[in-house]
C-alpha positions in Angstrom: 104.7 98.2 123.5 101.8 96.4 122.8 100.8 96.1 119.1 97.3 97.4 117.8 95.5 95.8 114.6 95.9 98.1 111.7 92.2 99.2 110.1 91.7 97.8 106.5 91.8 101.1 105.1 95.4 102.3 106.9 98.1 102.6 104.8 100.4 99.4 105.0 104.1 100.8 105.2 105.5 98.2 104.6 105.1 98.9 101.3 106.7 102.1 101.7 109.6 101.1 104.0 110.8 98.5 101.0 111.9 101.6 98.9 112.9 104.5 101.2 114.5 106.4 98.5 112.4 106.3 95.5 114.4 104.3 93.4 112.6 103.5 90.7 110.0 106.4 91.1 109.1 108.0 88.0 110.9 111.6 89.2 114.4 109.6 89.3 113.8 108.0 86.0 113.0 111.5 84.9 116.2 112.7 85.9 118.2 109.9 84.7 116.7 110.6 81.5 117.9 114.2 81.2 121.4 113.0 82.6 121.4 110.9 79.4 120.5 113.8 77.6 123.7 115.8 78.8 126.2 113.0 78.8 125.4 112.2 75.1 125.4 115.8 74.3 128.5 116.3 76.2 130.5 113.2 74.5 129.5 114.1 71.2 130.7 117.9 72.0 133.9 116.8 73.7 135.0 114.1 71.1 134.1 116.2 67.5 137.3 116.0 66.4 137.8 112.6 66.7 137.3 110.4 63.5 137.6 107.1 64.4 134.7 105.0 63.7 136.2 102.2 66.0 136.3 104.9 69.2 132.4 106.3 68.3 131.5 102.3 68.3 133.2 101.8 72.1 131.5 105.3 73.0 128.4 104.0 72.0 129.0 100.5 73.2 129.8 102.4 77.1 126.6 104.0 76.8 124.7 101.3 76.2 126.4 99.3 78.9 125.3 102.0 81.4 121.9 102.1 80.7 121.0 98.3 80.8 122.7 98.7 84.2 120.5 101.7 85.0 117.7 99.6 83.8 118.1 96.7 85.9 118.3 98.6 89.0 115.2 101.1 88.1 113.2 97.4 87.8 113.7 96.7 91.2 111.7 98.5 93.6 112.8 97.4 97.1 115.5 98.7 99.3 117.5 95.9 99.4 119.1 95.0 95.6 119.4 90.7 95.6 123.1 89.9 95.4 123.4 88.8 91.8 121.7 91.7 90.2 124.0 93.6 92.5 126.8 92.1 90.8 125.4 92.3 87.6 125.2 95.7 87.6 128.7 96.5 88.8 130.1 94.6 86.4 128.0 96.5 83.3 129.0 100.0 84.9 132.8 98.9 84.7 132.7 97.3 81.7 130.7 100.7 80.3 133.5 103.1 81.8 137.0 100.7 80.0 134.9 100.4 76.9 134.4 104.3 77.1 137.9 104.8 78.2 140.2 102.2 76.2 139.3 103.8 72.4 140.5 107.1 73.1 143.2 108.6 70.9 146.1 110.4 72.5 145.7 112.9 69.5 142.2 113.8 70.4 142.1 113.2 74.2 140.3 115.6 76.0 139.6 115.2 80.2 136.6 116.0 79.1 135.8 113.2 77.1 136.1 111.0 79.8 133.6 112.7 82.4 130.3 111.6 80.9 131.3 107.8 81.7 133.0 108.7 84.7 129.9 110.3 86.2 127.5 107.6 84.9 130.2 105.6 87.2 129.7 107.7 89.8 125.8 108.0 89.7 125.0 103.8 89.4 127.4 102.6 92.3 125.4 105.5 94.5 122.5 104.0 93.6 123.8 100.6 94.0 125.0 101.7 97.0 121.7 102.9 98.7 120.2 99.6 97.8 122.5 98.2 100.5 124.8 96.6 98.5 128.6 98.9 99.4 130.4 96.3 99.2 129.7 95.6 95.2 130.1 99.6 94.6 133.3 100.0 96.6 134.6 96.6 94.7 133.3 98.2 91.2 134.7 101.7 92.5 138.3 100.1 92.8 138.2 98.2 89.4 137.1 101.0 87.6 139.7 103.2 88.9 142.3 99.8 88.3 141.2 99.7 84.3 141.1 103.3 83.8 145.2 103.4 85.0 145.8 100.5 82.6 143.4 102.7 79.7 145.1 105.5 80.3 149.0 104.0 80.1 147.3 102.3 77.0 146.5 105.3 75.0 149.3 107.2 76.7 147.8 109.8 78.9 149.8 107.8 81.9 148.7 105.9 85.1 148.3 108.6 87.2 146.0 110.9 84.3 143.7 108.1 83.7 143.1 106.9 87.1 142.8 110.3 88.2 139.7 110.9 86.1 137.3 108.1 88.4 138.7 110.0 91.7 136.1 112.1 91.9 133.5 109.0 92.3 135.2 108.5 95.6 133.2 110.9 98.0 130.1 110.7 96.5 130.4 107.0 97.5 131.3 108.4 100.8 128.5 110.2 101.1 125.8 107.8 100.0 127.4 105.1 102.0 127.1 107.1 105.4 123.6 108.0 104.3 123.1 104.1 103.3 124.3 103.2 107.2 121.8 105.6 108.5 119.0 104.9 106.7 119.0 101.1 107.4 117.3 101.3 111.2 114.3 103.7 109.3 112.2 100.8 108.8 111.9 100.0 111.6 111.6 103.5 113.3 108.6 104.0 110.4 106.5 100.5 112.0 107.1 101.9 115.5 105.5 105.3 114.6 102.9 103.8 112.9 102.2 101.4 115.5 102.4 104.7 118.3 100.0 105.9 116.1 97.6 103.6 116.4 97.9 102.9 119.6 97.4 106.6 120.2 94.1 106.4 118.0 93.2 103.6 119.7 93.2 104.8 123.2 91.4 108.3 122.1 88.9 106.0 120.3 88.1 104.4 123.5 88.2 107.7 125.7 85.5 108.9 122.9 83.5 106.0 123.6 83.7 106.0 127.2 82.8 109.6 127.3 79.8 108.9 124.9 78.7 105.7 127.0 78.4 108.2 130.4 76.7 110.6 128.5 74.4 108.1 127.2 74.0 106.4 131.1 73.3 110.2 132.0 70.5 110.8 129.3 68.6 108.0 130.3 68.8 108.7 133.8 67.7 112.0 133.1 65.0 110.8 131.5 64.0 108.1 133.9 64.6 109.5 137.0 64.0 113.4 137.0 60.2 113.1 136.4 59.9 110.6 139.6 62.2 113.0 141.4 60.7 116.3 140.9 57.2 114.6 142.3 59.3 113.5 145.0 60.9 117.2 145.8 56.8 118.3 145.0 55.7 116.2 147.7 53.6 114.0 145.6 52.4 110.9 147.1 52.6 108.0 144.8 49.5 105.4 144.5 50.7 101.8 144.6 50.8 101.6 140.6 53.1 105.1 140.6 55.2 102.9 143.6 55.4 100.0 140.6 56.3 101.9 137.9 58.9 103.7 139.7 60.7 100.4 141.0 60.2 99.2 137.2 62.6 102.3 136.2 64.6 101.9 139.0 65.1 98.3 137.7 65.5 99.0 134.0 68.0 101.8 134.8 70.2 99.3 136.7 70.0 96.8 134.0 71.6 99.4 131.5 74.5 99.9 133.9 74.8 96.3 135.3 73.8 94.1 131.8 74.8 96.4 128.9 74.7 93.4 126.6 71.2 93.2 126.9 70.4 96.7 126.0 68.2 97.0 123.1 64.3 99.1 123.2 62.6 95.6 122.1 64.2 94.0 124.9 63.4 96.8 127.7 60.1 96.9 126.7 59.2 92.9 127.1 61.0 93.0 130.8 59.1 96.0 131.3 55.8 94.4 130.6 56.6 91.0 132.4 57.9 92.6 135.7 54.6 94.4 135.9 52.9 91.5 135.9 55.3 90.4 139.2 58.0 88.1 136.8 61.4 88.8 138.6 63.8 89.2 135.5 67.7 89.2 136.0 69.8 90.4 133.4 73.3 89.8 133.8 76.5 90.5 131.7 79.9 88.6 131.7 81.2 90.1 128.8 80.9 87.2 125.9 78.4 89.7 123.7 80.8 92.6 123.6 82.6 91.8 120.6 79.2 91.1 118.6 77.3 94.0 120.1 74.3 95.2 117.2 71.3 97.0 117.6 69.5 95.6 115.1 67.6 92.4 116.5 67.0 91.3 112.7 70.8 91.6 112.1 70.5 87.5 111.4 74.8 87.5 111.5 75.1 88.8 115.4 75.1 86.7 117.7 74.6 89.2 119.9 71.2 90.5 118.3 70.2 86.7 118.5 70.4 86.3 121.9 68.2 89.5 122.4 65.8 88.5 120.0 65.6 85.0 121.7 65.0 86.9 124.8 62.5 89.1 123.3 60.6 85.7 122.1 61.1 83.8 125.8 59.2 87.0 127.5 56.9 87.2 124.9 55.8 83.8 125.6 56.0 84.4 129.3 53.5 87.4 128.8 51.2 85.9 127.0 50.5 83.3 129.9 48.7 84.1 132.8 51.2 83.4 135.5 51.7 86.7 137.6 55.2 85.0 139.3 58.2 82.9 138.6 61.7 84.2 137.5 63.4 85.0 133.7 67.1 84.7 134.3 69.4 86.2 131.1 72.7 86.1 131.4 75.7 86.8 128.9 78.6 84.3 130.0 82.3 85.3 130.3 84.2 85.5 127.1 86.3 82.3 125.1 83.3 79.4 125.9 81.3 78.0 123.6 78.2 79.0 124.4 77.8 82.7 124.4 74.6 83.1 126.4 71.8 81.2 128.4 68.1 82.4 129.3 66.6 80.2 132.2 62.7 80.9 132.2 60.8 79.3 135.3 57.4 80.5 135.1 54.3 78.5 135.8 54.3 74.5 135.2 56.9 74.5 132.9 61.0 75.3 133.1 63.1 76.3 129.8 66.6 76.8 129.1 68.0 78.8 126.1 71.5 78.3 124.9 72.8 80.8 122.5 76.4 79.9 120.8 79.4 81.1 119.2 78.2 79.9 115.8 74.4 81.6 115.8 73.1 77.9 116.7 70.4 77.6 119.4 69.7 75.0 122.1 66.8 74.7 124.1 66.1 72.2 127.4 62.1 72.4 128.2 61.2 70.2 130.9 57.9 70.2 132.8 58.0 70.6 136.7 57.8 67.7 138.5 58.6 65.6 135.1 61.5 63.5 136.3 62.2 62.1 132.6 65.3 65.0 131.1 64.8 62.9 127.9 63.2 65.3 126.0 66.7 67.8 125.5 66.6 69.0 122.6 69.8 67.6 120.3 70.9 71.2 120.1 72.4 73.4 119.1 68.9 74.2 116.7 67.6 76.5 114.5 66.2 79.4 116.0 62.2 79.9 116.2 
C-alpha cells in the first residue's frame, strides 16, 4: 500500500502506539493511589495485635520498597520498559514481599497479613509484564514464591503455607501475559489504519477536486459558449468582428482545458487583447507548475504566479507595439527540470526568450532578427522586471 504524507495538523500515533495501555496515565496513578490507601489500611488492621517494633519497621520497609518500584515504572511512558529498569523493579517488588513476609510472628500470623504485599506483588509484575518484559515478572514471580517458602518455614507457618500465599499472583500473570502477546502487533495495525485513512482522505480529496474542476470547466463553458450558441440556434448572422470574438472564446476556452497552468483572469485577458490584434498565442502545459499553482500574480513566493506575471508583462509589451502578427509561445515544461517554464515571443524585429526556474530566478535571451551576434544572453537566471 502506498504511503500518504500525514497533514501537519494529524495526530502523530506514534506517540500513542508507545503506550497502549496507559501506564503512567494520571487514572492508573489514581488508582494505584487508592490501592495504597487499602493495603496500608488493611496491614495496619490485620497486624493490631502485633507489638513488635522490629516487624512494623520491615512492614514499613516492604511498603516503601513497592512504591519506589511503582514509581520507576509510572516514570516511563513507553510500551516497551528498557531491560535494567525492568530488573530493577523486579528485584524492589521481591525484596518488598520477603521484607513484608520474614518479620512476621507465628503468635500473631494472620493470612491476612500477608495479602497487602502479596497483591502489590501481583499488581507490579502485571504491569511489568505489559511493558513487554515476562520474562523479568515470571523470573520475579518464581523468587517471590521461593523466599516466601523459606519466610514461611522461618517463622513457622511451613513451606507449603507461605508459598501458598503468592499462588494467587500466578493467573493474573497469565492473563496479562496473553494480553501482553496480543497486544504487541497493535502498533502496527494502529499506522496501517491511519495510513488507510489517509489514503482514503486522500483519494476523496481528489474526487472533490476533480468534481469541482468539471464543474468549473462547465461554468465557463456556460458562460462562453451559450450566448454564441443561442444566436446560432436564433439564426443570427455574425459580422466579421462577432466571427473574431467567437474564435477568441473558442480559443480561450481551449486554453483552460489544454494549459490549466496558465489560467489566471490577468493572464486571459492580455491573450485576449493580443489575439485580436492577429498575435497567434500558444499556451501549453507539461505539468511543472502544478505543484506551485496560486492565483495570486503578486504572490512573490510562487513560481507559478511568476511565470504568469512574466507572461502578463511579455504580452503587455507585445500590445503596446504595433505589430498586428508574429507568435507568443508559453509553455509550462514537464516536471523534475530546472527550469520550470519558457515564453518564446517572436513579434516584429525583435525575438525573446523567458526562462522561469525552480528557484523564482528569471532568464531572458533577446536577440534581434537577422542579428547573427547571440552575445547579448543575458547571464541569467535574473531578477525579474
Amino acid at each position: 500500500m502506498n504511503s500518504h504524507p500525514m497533514p501537519e495538523e494529524a495526530i502523530d500515533l506514534d506517540a500513542t502506539t508507545e503506550n497502549l495501555f496507559g501506564l503512567g496515565s494520571p487514572l492508573l496513578v489514581r488508582a494505584l493511589l487508592v490501592f495504597a490507601l487499602i493495603y496500608v489500611a488493611v496491614t495496619i488492621g490485620a497486624g493490631w495485635q502485633i507489638r513488635s517494633v522490629g516487624t512494623w519497621v520491615a512492614l514499613t520497609a516492604g511498603f516503601v520498597l513497592f512504591v519506589v518500584a511503582t514509581s520507576l515504572l509510572m516514570r516511563y511512558g513507553r510500551t516497551t520498559l528498557p531491560w535494567g529498569t525492568a530488573a530493577v523493579v523486579t528485584v524492589l517488588t521481591v525484596a518488598g514481599l520477603a521484607m513484608s513476609f520474614w518479620t512476621l510472628s507465628l503468635d500473631t500470623y494472620l493470612t491476612l497479613q500477608t495479602t497487602p504485599a502479596s497483591s502489590a506483588l501481583t499488581i507490579i509484575l502485571a504491569m511489568v509484564v505489559l511493558y513487554r518484559r515476562p520474562l523479568f515478572a515470571w523470573v520475579g514471580a518464581f523468587c517471590a514464591t521461593g523466599l516466601a517458602a523459606v519466610t514461611g518455614q522461618m517463622i513457622g507457618i511451613g513451606y507449603a503455607v507461605g508459598a501458598g500465599n503468592t499462588l494467587f499472583c500466578y493467573p493474573v500473570l497469565v492473563l496479562a501475559t496473553l494480553f501482553g502477546l496480543m497486544a504487541i502487533p497493535m502498533p502496527d495495525r494502529l499506522r496501517s489504519l491511519r495510513e488507510q485513512a489517509f489514503a482514503q482522505a486522500a483519494e476523496e480529496a481528489a474526487t472533490a477536486a476533480s468534481a469541482d474542476e468539471r464543474r468549473r470547466q462547465l461554468e465557463r463553458l456556460d458562460a462562453g459558449a451559450r450566448p454564441i450558441l443561442e444566436q446560432i440556434v436564433g439564426g443570427h448572422e455574425f459580422g466579421p468582428e462577432e466571427a473574431r470574438d467567437v474564435r477568441l472564446t473558442e480559443a480561450q476556452l481551449r486554453d483552460t482545458i489544454r494549459a490549466p497552468g496558465w489560467d489566471a483572469p490577468e493572464v486571459a485577458e492580455s491573450v485576449w487583447a493580443v489575439r485580436r490584434r492577429g498575435v497567434s498565442v500558444r499556451l501549453l502545459d507539461d505539468g511543472a507548475l502544478d505543484d506551485y499553482a496560486s492565483d495570486d500574480l503578486g504572490d512573490e513566493s510562487s513560481p507559478g504566479s511568476l511565470a504568469r506575471r512574466m507572461l502578463v508583462e511579455e504580452l503587455t509589451a507585445v500590445e503596446s507595439t504595433s505589430a498586428a502578427h508574429g507568435s507568443v509561445t508559453a509553455r509550462i515544461l514537464p516536471a523534475g527540470r530546472d527550469v520550470l517554464a519558457s515564453i518564446v515571443v517572436d513579434v516584429g524585429l525583435r525575438m525573446r526568450r523567458v526562462e522561469i526556474h525552480r528557484d523564482s530566478g528569471v532568464s531572458v535571451d533577446a536577440t534581434p532578427v537577422g542579428d547573427v551576434d547571440t552575445s547579448g544572453t543575458a547571464p541569467g537566471p535574473v531578477a525579474p522586471a
